[in-house]
C-alpha positions in Angstrom: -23.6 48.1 28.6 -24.6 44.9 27.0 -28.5 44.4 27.2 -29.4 41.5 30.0 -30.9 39.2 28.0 -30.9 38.7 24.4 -32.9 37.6 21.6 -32.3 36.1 18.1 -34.6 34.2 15.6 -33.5 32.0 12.8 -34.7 28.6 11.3 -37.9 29.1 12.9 -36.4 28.9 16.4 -36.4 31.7 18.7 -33.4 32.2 20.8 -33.0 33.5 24.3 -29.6 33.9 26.1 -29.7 35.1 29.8 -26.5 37.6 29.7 -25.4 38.1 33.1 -22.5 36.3 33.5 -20.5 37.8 35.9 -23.8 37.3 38.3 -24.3 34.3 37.0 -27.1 35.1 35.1 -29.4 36.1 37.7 -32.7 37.5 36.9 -33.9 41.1 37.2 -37.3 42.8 36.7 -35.7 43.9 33.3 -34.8 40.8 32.4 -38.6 39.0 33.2 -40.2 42.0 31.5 -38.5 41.5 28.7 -38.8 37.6 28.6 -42.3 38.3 28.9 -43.0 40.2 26.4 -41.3 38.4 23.7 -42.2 35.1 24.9 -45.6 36.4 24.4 -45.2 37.9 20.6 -43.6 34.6 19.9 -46.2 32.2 20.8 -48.5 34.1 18.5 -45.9 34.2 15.6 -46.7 31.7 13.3 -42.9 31.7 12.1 -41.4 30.8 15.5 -41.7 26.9 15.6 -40.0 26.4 19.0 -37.6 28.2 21.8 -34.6 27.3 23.0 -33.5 29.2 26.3 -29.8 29.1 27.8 -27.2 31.2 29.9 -24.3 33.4 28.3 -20.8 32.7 29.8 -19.3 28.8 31.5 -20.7 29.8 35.0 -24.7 28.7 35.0 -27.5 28.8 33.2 -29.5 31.0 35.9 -28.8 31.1 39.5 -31.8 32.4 40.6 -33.3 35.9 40.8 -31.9 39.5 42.2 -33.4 39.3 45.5 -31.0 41.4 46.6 -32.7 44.5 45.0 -36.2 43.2 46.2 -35.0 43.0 50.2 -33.7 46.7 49.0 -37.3 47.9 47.8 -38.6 46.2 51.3 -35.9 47.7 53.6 -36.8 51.2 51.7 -40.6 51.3 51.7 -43.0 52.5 54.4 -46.5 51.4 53.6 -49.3 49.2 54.0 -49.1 47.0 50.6 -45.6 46.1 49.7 -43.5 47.9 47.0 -43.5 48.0 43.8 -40.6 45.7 43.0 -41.6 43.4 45.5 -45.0 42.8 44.3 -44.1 43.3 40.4 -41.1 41.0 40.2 -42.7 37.5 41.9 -46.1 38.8 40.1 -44.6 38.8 36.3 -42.0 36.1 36.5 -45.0 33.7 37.9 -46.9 34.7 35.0 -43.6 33.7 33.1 -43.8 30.5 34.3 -47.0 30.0 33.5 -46.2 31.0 30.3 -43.6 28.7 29.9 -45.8 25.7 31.4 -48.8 26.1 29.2 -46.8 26.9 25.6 -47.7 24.7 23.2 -44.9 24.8 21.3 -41.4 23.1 22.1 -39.3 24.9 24.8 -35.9 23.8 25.3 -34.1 24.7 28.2 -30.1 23.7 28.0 -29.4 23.4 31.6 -26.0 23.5 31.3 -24.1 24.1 35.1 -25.4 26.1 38.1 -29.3 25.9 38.0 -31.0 27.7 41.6 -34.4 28.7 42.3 -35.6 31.4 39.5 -33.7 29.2 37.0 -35.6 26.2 37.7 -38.8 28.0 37.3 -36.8 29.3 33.6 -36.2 25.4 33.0 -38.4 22.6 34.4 -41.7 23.7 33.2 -40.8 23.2 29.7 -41.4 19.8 27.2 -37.4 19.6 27.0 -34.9 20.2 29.8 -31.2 19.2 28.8 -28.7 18.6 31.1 -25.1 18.3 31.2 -22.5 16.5 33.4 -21.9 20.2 34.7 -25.2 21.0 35.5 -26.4 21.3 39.8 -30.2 21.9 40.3 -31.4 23.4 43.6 -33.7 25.3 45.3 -32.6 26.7 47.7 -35.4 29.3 49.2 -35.5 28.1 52.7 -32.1 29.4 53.4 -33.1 32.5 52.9 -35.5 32.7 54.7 -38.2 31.9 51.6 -40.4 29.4 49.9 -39.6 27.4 47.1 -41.2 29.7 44.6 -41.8 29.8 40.5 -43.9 26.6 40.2 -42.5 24.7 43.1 -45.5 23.6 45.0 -46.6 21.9 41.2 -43.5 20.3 40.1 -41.8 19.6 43.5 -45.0 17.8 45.1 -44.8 15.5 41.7 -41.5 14.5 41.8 -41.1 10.7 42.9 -42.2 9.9 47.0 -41.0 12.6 48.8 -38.2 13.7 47.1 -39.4 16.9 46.4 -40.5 17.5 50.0 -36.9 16.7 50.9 -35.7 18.7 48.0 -38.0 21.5 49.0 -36.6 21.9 52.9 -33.5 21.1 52.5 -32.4 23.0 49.2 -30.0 20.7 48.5 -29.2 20.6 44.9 -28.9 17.5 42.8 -26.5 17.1 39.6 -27.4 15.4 36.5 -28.4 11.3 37.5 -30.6 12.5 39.7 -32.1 15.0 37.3 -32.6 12.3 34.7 -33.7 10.1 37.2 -36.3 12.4 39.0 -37.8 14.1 35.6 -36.1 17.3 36.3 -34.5 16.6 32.8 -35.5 14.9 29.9 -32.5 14.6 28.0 -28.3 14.2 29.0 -25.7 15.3 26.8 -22.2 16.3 26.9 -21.8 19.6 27.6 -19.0 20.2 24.6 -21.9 18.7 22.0 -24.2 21.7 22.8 -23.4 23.8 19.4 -23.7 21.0 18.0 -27.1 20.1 19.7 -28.2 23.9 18.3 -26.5 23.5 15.0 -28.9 20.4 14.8 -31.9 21.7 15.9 -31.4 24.9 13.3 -31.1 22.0 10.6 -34.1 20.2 11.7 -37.4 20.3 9.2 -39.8 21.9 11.8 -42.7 22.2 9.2 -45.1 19.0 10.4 -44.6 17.5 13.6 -42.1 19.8 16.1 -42.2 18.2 19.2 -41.1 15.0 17.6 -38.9 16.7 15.8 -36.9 18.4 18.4 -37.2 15.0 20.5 -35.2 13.0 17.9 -32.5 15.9 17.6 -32.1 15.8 21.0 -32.2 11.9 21.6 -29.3 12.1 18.8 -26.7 13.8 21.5 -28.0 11.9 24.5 -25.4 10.1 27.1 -25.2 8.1 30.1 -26.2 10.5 33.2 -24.4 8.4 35.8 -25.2 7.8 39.2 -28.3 9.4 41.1 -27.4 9.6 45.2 -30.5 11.3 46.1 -32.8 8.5 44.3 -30.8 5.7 45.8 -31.7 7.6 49.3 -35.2 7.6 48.5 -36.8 4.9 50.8 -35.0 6.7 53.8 -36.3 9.7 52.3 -40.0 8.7 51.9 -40.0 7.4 55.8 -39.0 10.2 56.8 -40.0 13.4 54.6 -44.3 11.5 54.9 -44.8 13.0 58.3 -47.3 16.0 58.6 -45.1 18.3 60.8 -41.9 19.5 60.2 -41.5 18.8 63.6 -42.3 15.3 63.1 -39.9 14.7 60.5 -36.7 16.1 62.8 -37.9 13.8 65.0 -37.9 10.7 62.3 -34.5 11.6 60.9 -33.3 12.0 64.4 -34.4 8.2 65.1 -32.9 7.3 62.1 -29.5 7.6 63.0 -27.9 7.5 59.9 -24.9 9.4 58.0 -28.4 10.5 55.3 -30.4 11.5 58.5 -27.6 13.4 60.1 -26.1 16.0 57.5 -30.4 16.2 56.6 -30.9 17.4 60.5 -28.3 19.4 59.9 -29.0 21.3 57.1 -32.8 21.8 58.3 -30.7 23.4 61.4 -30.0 26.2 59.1 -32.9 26.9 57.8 -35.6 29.8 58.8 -38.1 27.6 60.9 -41.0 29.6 59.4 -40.1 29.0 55.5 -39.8 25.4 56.7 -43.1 25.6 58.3 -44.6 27.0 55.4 -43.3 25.4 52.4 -44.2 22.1 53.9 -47.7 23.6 53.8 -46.9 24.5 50.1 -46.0 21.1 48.6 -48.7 19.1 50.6 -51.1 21.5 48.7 -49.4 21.7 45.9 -49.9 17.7 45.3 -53.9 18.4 45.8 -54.0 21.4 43.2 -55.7 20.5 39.6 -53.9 23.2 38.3 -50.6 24.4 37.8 -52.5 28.1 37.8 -53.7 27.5 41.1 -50.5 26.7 42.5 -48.6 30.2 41.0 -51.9 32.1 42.8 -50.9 30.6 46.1 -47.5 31.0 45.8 -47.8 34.7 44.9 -49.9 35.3 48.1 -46.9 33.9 49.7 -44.4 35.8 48.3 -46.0 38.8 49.4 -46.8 37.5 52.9 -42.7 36.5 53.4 -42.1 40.1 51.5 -43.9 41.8 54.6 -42.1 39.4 57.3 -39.2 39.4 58.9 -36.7 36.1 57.6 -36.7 37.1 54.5 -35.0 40.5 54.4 -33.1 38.9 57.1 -32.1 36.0 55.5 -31.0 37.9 52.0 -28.6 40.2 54.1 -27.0 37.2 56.3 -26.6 35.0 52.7 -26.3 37.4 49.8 -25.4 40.9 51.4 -23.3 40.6 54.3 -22.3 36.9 53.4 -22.0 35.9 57.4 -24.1 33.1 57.1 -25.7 34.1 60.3 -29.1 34.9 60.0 -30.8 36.0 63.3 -34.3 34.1 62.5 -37.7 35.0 63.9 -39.8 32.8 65.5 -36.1 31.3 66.3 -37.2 27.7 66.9 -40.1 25.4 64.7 -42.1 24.9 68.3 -42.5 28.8 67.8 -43.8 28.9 64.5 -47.5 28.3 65.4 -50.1 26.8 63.0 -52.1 29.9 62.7 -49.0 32.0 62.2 -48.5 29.2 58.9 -52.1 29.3 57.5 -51.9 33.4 57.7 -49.0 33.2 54.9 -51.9 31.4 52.6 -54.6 34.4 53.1 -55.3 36.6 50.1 -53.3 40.1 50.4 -55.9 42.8 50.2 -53.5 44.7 47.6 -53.1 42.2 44.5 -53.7 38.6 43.4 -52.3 36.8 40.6 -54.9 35.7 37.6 -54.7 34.7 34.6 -56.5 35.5 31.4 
């Protein structure tokens, strides 16, 4: 079997290919662990100048993590914490994150095609995040019965008005305008210039200043992104994604009446009324945090909170197991979900808490 991820070093650039194709790269404990580790031997090599992280195979970069084995460690455990996996794999690829948000040397992320949850957090944190025509950013949590997680309550409650709010409850994905146009990416280039893109960062003098370096390598490939949909919606999207309840904004897009308002009430139809609940919670204090620290220590008291509840097992198997789109949610309706139920998901859990040195 071919290793899951894999590593080279040359030029002074260290290399890291996500190599799970056929499931389009999603990530496993492995995979973090690994990343981890080397990410951390890296920043302290003197030799490595910058990283550069993509996806092996034409399918995505990342598509998210292998919750599928987490709701499997749930389903299987009888205890009081949570299992191992479940507590291990939000715990270390947070830290990852974190990692990845804090490096002082120049990560690039080549976001080319299918970028979902766990990918993002691989991606946006980073100085440089290079999209392609192909590439389709989401997070898609709430529709599986989750939160958006790795570093969503810091970069989605920063994102222009309320479009990371919207972004946030809806999961829809956007493709490459509204990337560029939101600061998801920094940089647009073809997708068939992206050896040449490495070639040219491989040739690049990396000795004095590398940030600027790497910035005018990649400003060399750059192209027009095109058009951005969900930033032209964005005053409809700010009046209504504002409100305080997620109860309120039903009833805002609802008044709207609009072809925006309607497939938006739709989609928030899906959706488990508790993650809604919550991750509304999340990015209104994610906007107050003063750290991006803080936020990845709330959102691993979350992740352990949905890990012990109900929608998210629930949502995994109707989405990703069973595929039958039919998740039987609990509370069933947003009236349901009450405000203490909400503030109990942002408690400390007596077995863990996510610090940093």
């Amino acid at each position: 079997m071919e290793p899951e991820v894999l590593f080279d070093v040359a030029d002074g650039i260290g290399t890291i290919i996500l190599n799970r194709p056929k499931t389009l790269n999603a990530l496993t404990m492995n995979m973090i662990n690994e990343m981890r580790m080397r990410f951390t031997a890296w920043m302290e090599d003197e030799e490595i100048r910058a990283v550069v992280i993509k996806g092996a195979g034409d399918r995505a970069f990342c598509a998210g993590g292998d919750v599928r084995a987490v709701r499997q460690a749930i389903i299987d455990y009888d205890g009081d914490a949570n299992p191992a996996l479940a507590q291990d794999f939000f715990y270390e690829e947070y830290i990852l994150n974190h990692q990845i948000h804090t490096s002082a040397k120049p990560y690039i992320a080549l976001i080319d095609r299918v970028c979902m949850g766990g990918g993002v957090g691989l991606s946006v944190h980073g100085a440089f995040r290079v999209a392609t025509e192909r590439t389709r950013v989401g997070m898609p949590e709430t529709t599986i019965g989750l939160f958006p997680d790795v570093g969503g309550a810091w970069f989605l409650s920063r994102l222009p008005g309320e479009t990371g709010t919207y972004l946030a409850l809806t999961g829809a994905p956007v493709t490459v305008g509204d990337c560029l146009e939101l600061g998801i990416a920094t940089h647009v280039v073809a997708s068939d210039t992206l050896d040449d893109l490495e070639a040219g960062l491989h040739a690049a003098d990396l000795s004095g200043d590398v940030h600027a370096a790497v910035k005018t390598v990649l400003d060399g490939f750059v192209v027009a992104a095109g058009a951005a949909p969900t930033a032209v919606a964005k005053t409809e999207i700010d009046q209504c994604f504002s409100a305080d309840t997620a109860e309120e904004i039903v009833a805002r897009l609802t008044a709207a009446g609009s072809t925006f308002a309607a497939h938006a009430l739709e989609t928030l139809a899906s959706k488990s009324p508790t993650s809604l609940k919550v991750t509304l919670k999340q990015i209104r204090r994610g906007a107050l945090a003063t750290s991006f620290a803080e936020t990845m220590t709330m959102e691993f008291r979350l992740s352990q909170h949905f890990a012990r509840g109900h929608d998210f097992p629930e949502g995994v198997r109707a989405v990703l197991v069973d595929k039958d789109h039919k998740p039987n949610w609990d509370p069933a309706r947003l009236e349901e979900v009450s405000d203490a139920a909400v503030a109990g998901y942002f408690e400390p859990v007596p077995w863990r808490e996510l610090t940093f040195d």
